[in-house]
ZAMARGU-4260 file (C-alpha; in steps of 0.2 Angstrom, whole numbers, plus 5000, padded with zeros to 4 digits):
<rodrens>
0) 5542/5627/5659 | 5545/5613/5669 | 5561/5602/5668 | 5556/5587/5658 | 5566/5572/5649
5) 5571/5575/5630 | 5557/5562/5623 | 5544/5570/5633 | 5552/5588/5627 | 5551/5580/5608
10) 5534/5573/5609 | 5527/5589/5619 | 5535/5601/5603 | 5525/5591/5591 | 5509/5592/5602
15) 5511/5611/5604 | 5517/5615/5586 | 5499/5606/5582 | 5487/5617/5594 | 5497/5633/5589
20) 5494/5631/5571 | 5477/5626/5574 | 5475/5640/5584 | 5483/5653/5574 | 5471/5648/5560
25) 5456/5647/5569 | 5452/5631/5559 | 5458/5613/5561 | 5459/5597/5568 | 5471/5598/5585
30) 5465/5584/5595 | 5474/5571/5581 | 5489/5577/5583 | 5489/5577/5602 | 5487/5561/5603
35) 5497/5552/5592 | 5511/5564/5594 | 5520/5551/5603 | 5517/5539/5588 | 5524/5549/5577
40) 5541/5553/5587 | 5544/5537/5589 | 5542/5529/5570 | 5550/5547/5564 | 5565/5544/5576
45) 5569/5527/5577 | 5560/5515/5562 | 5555/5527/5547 | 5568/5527/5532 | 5568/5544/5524
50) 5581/5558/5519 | 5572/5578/5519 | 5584/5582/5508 | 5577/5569/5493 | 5558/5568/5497
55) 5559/5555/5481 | 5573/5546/5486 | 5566/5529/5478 | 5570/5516/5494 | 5562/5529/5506
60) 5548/5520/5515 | 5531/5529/5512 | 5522/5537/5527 | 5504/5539/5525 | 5493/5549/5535
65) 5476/5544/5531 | 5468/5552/5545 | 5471/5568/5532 | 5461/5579/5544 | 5477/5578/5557
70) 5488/5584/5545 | 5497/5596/5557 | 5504/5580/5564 | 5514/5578/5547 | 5517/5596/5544
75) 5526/5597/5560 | 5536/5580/5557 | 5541/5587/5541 | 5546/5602/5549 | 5555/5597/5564
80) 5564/5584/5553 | 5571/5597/5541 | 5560/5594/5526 | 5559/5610/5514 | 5545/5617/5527
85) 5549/5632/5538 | 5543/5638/5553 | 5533/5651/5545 | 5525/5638/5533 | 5518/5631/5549
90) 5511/5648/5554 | 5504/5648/5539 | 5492/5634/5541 | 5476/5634/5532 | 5480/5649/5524
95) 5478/5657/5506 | 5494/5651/5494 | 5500/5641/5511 | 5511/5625/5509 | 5502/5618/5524
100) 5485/5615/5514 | 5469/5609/5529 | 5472/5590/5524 | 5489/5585/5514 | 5491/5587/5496
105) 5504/5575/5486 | 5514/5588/5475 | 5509/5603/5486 | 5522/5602/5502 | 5535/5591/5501
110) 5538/5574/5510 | 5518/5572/5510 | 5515/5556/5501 | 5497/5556/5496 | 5483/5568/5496
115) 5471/5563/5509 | 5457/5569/5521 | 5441/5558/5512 | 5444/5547/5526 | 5450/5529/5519
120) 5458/5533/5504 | 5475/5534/5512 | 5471/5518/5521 | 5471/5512/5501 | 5484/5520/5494
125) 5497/5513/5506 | 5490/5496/5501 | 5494/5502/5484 | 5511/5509/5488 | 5514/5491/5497
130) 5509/5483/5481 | 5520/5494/5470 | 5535/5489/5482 | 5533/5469/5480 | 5530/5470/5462
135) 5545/5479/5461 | 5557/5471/5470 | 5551/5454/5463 | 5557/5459/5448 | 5573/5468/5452
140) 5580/5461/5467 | 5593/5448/5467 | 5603/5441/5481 | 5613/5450/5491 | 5607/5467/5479
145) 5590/5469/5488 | 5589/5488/5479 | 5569/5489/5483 | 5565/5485/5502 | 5556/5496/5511
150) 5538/5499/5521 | 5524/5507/5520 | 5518/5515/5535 | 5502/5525/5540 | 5491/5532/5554
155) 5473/5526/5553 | 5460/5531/5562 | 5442/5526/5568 | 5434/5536/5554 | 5447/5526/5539
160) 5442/5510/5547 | 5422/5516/5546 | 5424/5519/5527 | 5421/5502/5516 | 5435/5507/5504
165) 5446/5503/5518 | 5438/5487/5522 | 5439/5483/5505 | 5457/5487/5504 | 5462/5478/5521
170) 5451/5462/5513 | 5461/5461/5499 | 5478/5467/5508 | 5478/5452/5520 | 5473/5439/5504
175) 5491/5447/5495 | 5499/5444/5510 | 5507/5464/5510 | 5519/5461/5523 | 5528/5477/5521
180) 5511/5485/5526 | 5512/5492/5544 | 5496/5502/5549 | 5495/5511/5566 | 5476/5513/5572
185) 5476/5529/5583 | 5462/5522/5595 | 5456/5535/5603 | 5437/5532/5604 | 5432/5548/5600
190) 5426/5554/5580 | 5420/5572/5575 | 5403/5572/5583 | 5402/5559/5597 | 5410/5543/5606
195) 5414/5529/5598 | 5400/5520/5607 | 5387/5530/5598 | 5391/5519/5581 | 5407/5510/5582
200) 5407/5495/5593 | 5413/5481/5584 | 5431/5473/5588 | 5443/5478/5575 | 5456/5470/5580
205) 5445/5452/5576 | 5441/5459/5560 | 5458/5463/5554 | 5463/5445/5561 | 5448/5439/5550
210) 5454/5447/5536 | 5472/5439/5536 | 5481/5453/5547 | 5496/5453/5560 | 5488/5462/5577
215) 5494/5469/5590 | 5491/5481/5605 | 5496/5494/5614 | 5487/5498/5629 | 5495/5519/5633
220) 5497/5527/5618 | 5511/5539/5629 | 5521/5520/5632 | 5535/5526/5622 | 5543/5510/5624
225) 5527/5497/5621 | 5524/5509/5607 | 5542/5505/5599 | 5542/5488/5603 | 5525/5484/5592
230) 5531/5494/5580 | 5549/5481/5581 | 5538/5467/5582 | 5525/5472/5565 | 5543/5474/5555
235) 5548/5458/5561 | 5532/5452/5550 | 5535/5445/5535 | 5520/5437/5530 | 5506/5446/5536
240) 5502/5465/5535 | 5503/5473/5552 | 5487/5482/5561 | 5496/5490/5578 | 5481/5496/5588
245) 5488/5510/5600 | 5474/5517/5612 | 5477/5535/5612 | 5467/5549/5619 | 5460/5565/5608
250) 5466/5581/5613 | 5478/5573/5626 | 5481/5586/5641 | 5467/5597/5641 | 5459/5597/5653
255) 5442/5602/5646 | 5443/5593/5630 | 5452/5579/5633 | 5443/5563/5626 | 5429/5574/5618
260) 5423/5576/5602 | 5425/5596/5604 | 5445/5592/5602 | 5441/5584/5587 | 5436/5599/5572
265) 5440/5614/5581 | 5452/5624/5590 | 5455/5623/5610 | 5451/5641/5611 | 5465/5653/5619
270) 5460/5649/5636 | 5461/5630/5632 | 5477/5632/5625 | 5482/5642/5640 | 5477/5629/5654
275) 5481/5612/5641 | 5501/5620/5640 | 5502/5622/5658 | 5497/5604/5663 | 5508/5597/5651
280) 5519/5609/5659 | 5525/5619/5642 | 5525/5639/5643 | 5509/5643/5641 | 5514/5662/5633
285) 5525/5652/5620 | 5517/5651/5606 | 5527/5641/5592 | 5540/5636/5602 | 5552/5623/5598
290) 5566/5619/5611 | 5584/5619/5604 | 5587/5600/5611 | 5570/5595/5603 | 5575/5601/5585
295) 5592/5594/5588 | 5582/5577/5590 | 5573/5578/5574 | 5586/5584/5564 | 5597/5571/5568
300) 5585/5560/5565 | 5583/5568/5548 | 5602/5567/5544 | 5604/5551/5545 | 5591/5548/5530
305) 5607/5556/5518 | 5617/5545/5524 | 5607/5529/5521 | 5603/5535/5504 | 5622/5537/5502
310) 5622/5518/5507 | 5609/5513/5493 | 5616/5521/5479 | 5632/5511/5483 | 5621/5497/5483
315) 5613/5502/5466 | 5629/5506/5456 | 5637/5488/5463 | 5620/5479/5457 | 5621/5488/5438
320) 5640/5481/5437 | 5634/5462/5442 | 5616/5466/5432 | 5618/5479/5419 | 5602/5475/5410
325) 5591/5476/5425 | 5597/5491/5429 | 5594/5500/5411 | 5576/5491/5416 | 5575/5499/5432
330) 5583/5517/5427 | 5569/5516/5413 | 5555/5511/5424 | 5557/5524/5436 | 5562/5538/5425
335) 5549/5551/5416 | 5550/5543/5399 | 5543/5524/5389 | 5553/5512/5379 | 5557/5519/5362
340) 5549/5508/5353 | 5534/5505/5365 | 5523/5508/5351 | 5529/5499/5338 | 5519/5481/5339
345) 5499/5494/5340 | 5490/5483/5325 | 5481/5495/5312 | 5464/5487/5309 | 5461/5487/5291
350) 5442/5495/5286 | 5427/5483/5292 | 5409/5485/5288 | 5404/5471/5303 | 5418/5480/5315
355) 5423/5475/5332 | 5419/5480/5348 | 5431/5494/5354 | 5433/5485/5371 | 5440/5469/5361
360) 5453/5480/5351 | 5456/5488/5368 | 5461/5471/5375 | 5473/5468/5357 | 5482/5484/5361
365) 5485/5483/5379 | 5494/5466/5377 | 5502/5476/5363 | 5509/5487/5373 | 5508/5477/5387
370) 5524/5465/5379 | 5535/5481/5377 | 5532/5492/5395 | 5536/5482/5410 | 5530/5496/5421
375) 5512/5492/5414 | 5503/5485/5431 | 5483/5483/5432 | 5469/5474/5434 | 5448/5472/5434
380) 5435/5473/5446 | 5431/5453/5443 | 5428/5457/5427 | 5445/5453/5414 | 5434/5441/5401
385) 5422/5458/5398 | 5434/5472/5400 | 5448/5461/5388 | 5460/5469/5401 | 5470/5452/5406
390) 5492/5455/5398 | 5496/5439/5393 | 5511/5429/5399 | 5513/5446/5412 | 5507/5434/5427
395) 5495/5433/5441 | 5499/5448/5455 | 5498/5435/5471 | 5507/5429/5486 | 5518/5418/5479
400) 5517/5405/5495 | 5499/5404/5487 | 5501/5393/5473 | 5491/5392/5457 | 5486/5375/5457
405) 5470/5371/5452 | 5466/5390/5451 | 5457/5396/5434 | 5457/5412/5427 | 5458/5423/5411
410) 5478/5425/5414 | 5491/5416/5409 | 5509/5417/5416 | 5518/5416/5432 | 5511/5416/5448
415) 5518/5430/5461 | 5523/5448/5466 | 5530/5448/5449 | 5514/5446/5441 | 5508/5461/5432
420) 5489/5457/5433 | 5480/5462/5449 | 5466/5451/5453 | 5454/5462/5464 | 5439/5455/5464
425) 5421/5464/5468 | 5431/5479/5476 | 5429/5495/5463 | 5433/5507/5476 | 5448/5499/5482
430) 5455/5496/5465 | 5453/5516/5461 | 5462/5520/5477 | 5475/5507/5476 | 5477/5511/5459
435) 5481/5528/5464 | 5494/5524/5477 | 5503/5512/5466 | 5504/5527/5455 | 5512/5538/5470
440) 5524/5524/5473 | 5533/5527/5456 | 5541/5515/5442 | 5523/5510/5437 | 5507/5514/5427
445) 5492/5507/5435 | 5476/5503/5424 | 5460/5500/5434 | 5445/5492/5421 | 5427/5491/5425
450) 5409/5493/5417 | 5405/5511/5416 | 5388/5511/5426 | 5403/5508/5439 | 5414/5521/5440
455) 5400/5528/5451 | 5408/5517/5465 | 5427/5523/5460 | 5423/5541/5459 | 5431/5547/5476
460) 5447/5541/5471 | 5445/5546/5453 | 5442/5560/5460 | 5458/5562/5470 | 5467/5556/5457
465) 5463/5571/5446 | 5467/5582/5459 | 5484/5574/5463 | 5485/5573/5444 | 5493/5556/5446
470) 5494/5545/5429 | 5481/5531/5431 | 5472/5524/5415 | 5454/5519/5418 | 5449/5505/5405
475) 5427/5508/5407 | 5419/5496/5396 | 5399/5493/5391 | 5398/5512/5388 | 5380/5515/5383
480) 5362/5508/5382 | 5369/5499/5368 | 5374/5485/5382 | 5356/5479/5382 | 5347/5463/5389
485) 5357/5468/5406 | 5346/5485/5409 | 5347/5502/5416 | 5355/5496/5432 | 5369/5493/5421
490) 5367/5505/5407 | 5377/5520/5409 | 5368/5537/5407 | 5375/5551/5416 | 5391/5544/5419
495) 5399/5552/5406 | 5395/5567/5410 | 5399/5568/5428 | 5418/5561/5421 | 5418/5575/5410
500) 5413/5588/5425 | 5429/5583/5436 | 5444/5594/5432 | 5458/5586/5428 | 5453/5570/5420
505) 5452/5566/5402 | 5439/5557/5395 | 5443/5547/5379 | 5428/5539/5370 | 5436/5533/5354
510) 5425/5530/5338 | 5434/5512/5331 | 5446/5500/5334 | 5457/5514/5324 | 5454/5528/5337
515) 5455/5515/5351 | 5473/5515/5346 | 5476/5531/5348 | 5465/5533/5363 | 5480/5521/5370
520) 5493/5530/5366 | 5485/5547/5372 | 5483/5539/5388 | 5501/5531/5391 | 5510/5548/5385
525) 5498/5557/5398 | 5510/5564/5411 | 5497/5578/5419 | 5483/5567/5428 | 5469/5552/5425
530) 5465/5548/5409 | 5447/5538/5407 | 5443/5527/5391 | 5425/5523/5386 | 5424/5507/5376
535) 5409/5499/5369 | 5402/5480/5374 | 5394/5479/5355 | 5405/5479/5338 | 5405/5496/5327
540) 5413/5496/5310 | 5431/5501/5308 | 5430/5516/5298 | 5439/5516/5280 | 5452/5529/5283
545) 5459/5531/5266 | 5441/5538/5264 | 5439/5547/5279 | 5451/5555/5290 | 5467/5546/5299
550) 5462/5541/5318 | 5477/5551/5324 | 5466/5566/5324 | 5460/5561/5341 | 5478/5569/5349
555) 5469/5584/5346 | 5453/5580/5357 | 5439/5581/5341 | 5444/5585/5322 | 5434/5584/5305
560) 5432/5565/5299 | 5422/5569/5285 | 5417/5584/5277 | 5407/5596/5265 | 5415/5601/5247
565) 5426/5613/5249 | 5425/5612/5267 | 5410/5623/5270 | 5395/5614/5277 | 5380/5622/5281
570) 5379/5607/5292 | 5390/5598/5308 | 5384/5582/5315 | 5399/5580/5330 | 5397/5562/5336
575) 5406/5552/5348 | 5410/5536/5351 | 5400/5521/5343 | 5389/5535/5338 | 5402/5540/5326
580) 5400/5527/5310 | 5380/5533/5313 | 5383/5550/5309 | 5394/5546/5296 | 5378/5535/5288
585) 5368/5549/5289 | 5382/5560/5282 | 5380/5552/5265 | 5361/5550/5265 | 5363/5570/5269
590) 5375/5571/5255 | 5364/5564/5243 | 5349/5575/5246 | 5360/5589/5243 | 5367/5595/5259
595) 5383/5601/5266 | 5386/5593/5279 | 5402/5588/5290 | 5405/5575/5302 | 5416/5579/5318
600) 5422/5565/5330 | 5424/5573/5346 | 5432/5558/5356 | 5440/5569/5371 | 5431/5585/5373
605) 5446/5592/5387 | 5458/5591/5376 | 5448/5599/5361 | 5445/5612/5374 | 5465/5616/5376
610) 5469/5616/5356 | 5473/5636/5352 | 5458/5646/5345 | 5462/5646/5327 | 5460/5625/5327
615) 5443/5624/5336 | 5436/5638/5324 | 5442/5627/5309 | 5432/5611/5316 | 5418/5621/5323
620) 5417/5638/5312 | 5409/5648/5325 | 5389/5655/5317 | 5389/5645/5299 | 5380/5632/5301
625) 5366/5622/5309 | 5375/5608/5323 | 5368/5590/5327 | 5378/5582/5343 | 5374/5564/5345
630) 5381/5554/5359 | 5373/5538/5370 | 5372/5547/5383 | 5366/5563/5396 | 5364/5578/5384
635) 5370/5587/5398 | 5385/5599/5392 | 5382/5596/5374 | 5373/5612/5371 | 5390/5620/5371
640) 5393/5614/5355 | 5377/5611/5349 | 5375/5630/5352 | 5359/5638/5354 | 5348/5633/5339
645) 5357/5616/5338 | 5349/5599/5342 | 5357/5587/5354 | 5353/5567/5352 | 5356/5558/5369
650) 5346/5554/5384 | 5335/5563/5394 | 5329/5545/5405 | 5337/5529/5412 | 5340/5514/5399
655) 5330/5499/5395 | 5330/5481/5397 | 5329/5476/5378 | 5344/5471/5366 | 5356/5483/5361
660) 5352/5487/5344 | 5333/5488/5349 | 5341/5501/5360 | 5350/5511/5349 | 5335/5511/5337
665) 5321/5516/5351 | 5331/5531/5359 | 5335/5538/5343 | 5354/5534/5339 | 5348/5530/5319
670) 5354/5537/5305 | 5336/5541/5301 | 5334/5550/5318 | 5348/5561/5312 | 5345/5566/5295
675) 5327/5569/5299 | 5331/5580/5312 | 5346/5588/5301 | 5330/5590/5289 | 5318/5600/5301
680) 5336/5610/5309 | 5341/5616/5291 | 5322/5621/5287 | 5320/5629/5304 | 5337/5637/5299
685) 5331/5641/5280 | 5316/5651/5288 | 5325/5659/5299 | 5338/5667/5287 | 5323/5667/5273
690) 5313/5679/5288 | 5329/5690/5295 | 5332/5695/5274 | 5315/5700/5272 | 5315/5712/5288
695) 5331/5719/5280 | 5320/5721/5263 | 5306/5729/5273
</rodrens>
């Protein structure tokens, strides 16, 4: 190996660390990590504020890597750096039970931050973790006891900048004002399947000036001096968030690749590898090699994280002697559990034949509970007077530099980074994702409320959310055809279904105001992933619970609400939702004829699904009796519990532009559907049994 100086030896152990693993696995991404290498040594060297030993150290600033697909970039960092991540971890890469997944996993290897890869949502999620960080410190800090001050970093590339989720995040970063937001766009003209010029022309650095952004370049991404000075100077930045352009090259020093899209998805190849290690003058027989004074760098870099924790909990304990309160307030808001009596102020909404829309007792129990958990944080797609999801008194989430005057809005309260309402305008994509980061930072429980039909514009960070299993409540209002006038553009069909398909995301679709309630309370005690809430746009009656079953059944995903004498029907409607106090209507018309029937609300059909044998057989006896599922929406996955030679009322077809009720009545969510279909089910039945005795005779 060729003498070289120790930044060059630090930067070249990254690089190499990278194509080795990449290598070794025979999958990957090395031409990333070649590039920015020198990026990342110097913000893991001399600016980022982290200590290995406590990945969760509460004033660390947040690294994000959305360009997930470089993730040996992070892997080595965290290595080097003396993370919990060996050697052998990185030789493990890609691997079956690995810690050093393909793209970073949040709760999977430890210092990663976020999961990413789906290019853009890390870009979001730091704009989250930003958000998170100013209303925290808004409400904590006092002078001279600045307890949360940190950054949130990340490494973007041309791909997150492609993505409209991070255009819609940047938008509404530059409106906050996020100046803790420092991004580092790894320019390096080259995506997975061609140059830049083949689709990606535009000037970013106008549009991020546009969009209310600090800019800056850097001409060599190898400067490791102009690189450390931009970095300095977007620090120095109070007021903006910081986009530092660094032109890099992909696959820097091979000298076949270099600059090509064939260093972007694949390995070098052995020989590549070969030639690449000797022009960058590094043995090219060594395969993971790291030199003694390169570690040395890295881990001293590391140390000195312990240290400045050490500093910070000084800090802390001399603010909880000055501000004993607040810090009762902050040890609750970033520990696992809510304020006792976080509960207390949920109305109970007394039996009601005209009823209310689930959406609008939605709206009464948020700012119930809203009053009593500070760490409550959220907001709507443009769209608070529909979803009733403004908190009252808990303030606008702005710049506070922007003033509120003459502003006019559904919220009421102060104007600042201490306000718990998140305006995010016509941006559902970016209010999933930021929702998610905001979840990652810690101390706070986002909420993210829309119409259904528009979770189809969240999903990828719903989705991501699930499989991070981070705590985000999603508030979906207008939940059905029941919406009406507005029309099938807006009339959720499948969505419902596709919701319940993802693994790891609860869907609650309460009945009443009553199990709207609990649907609430499910969701704030959720402590293993998402939870999604189905309200309706149109009132339903609050069902009589001294006459039917208490709401709190929902904590067990579906129970009995009403049911046959002596508990054996020869008949189960299981309903959901508004479709609930419809069954129950045909229930009693049922009951009248002379059949046995049992109503079931089934508001969460995962977590019914994890309730131990014994209970599901007691609310759906397995064989006895004819089933009716009715739900106002895809029949798709209802034939489980219909069962074989059950009926399943939903929808087979896109909505209709007619009033709601018309709508109900039309596609057959009518008492009269029901019981004329329970009718020809228990005939059909009554036959069947009549037929099977009589071939026993015979």
């Amino acid at each position: 190996m060729k003498k070289m100086d120790i930044e060059d030896l630090c930067v070249n152990t990254i690089r190499f660390l990278a194509v080795d693993a990449v290598q070794n696995a025979n999958s990957g991404h090395p031409g990333m990590p070649m590039g920015t290498a020198p990026v990342a040594h110097v913000l893991w060297t001399k600016f980022l504020k982290y200590n290995p030993q406590n990945p969760l150290w509460a004033d660390r600033d947040r690294f994000v890597l959305s360009a997930g697909h470089g993730s040996m970039l992070l892997y080595a960092m965290l290595y080097l750096t003396g993370y919990d991540l060996s050697l052998d971890d990185i030789k493990n890469f890609r691997k079956w039970g690995s810690r050093t997944p393909g793209h970073p996993e949040y709760g999977h290897t430890p210092g990663v931050e976020c999961t990413t890869g789906p290019l853009g949502q890390g870009f979001a999620n730091g704009v989250g973790m930003a958000i998170a960080e100013r209303y925290l410190a808004a409400r904590f800090n006092r002078p001279g006891h600045e307890i949360v001050d940190h950054h949130t970093f990340a490494i973007v590339s041309d791909g997150d900048l492609m993505e409209g989720v991070a255009s819609e995040a940047a938008s509404l970063a530059g409106h906050l004002k996020l100046g803790k937001l420092i991004y580092i766009y790894d320019n390096n003209h080259t995506t997975l399947s061609a140059d830049t010029k083949l689709s990606f022309t535009e000037d970013v650095i106008k549009r991020f000036e546009a969009y209310g952004w600090h800019t800056l370049g850097v001409e060599d991404g190898n400067d490791l001096e102009a690189v450390s000075k931009a970095v300095a100077a977007a620090r120095e930045e109070t007021g903006r968030p910081s986009l530092v352009s660094v032109r890099t090259h992909l696959g820097y020093g091979s000298p076949n690749k270099q600059d090509s899209y064939l260093a972007h998805g694949s390995p070098l190849g052995e020989e590549e590898v070969r030639l690449t290690k000797d022009n960058l003058g590094w043995p090219p027989d060594e395969v993971f090699y790291v030199p003694d004074q390169a570690l040395k760098v890295f881990r001293e870099a590391g140390a000195k994280g312990a240290a400045r924790e050490e500093e910070w909990t000084g800090l802390l304990r001399a603010y909880g002697k000055k501000y004993p309160e607040l810090l009762a307030q902050w040890e609750l808001m970033t520990g696992p559990k809510l304020p006792e009596d976080w509960d207390s102020d949920i109305p109970v909404f007394p039996p009601d034949e005209k009823g209310m829309a689930t959406r609008a007792a939605g709206g009464k129990i948020l700012n119930a509970v809203a009053e009593k958990i500070p760490s409550l944080i959220g907001g709507s797609g443009d769209l608070d007077p529909s979803t009733k999801t403004a908190m009252d008194g808990r303030g606008d989430f702005q710049n506070p530099a922007g003033g509120d005057e003459g502003v006019q809005g559904a919220v009421t309260g102060h104007w600042g980074y201490g306000g718990a309402n998140i305006a995010y305008g016509v941006r559902e994509h970016a209010m999933a994702a930021i929702s998610n980061g905001i979840s990652l930072h810690g101390g706070l429980i986002p909420f993210a409320a829309t119409f259904l039909i528009f979770s189809d514009y969240m999903r990828p960070a719903i989705r991501l959310a699930a499989l991070s299993r981070v705590k985000v409540i999603y508030v979906f209002t207008h939940d059905s055809v029941a919406l009406g006038e507005d029309g099938p553009t807006h009339q959720p069909v499948e969505q419902l279904a596709s919701l319940r398909a993802m693994p790891g995301i609860r869907v609650i679709r309460p009945a009443d105001a009553n199990e709207t309630a609990e649907a609430w309370k499910s969701a704030l005690l959720e402590k293993d992933g998402p939870v999604a809430l189905a309200l309706t746009r149109q009132k339903v009656p609050v069902i009589d619970r001294k006459k039917y079953a208490a709401a709190s059944g929902l904590h067990m995903g579906a129970y009995i609400l009403a049911d046959a004498p002596k508990g054996r029907p020869e008949l189960i409607i299981i309903a959901t939702g508004s479709e609930v106090h419809i069954a129950l209507e045909a229930y009693k018309r049922l009951a009248k004829e002379g059949v046995s029937a049992r109503v079931v609300s089934m508001p969460c059909r995962e977590t019914f699904e994890k309730q131990p044998r014994e209970y599901k057989d007691k609310v759906l006896p397995p064989g006895t009796a004819a089933r009716i599922t009715v739900e106002a929406g895809s029949t798709f996955g209802w034939e489980k519990y219909a069962g074989p030679a059950g009926i399943t009322i939903g929808m087979e077809r896109f909505g209709a532009s007619a009033p709601g009720g018309v709508n109900m009545e039309k596609f057959g969510f009518t008492a009269d559907n029901i019981v004329e279909k329970a009718r020809r089910l228990l005939e059909r039945k009554g036959s069947e049994h009549r037929k099977r005795a009589a071939a026993k005779q015979s």
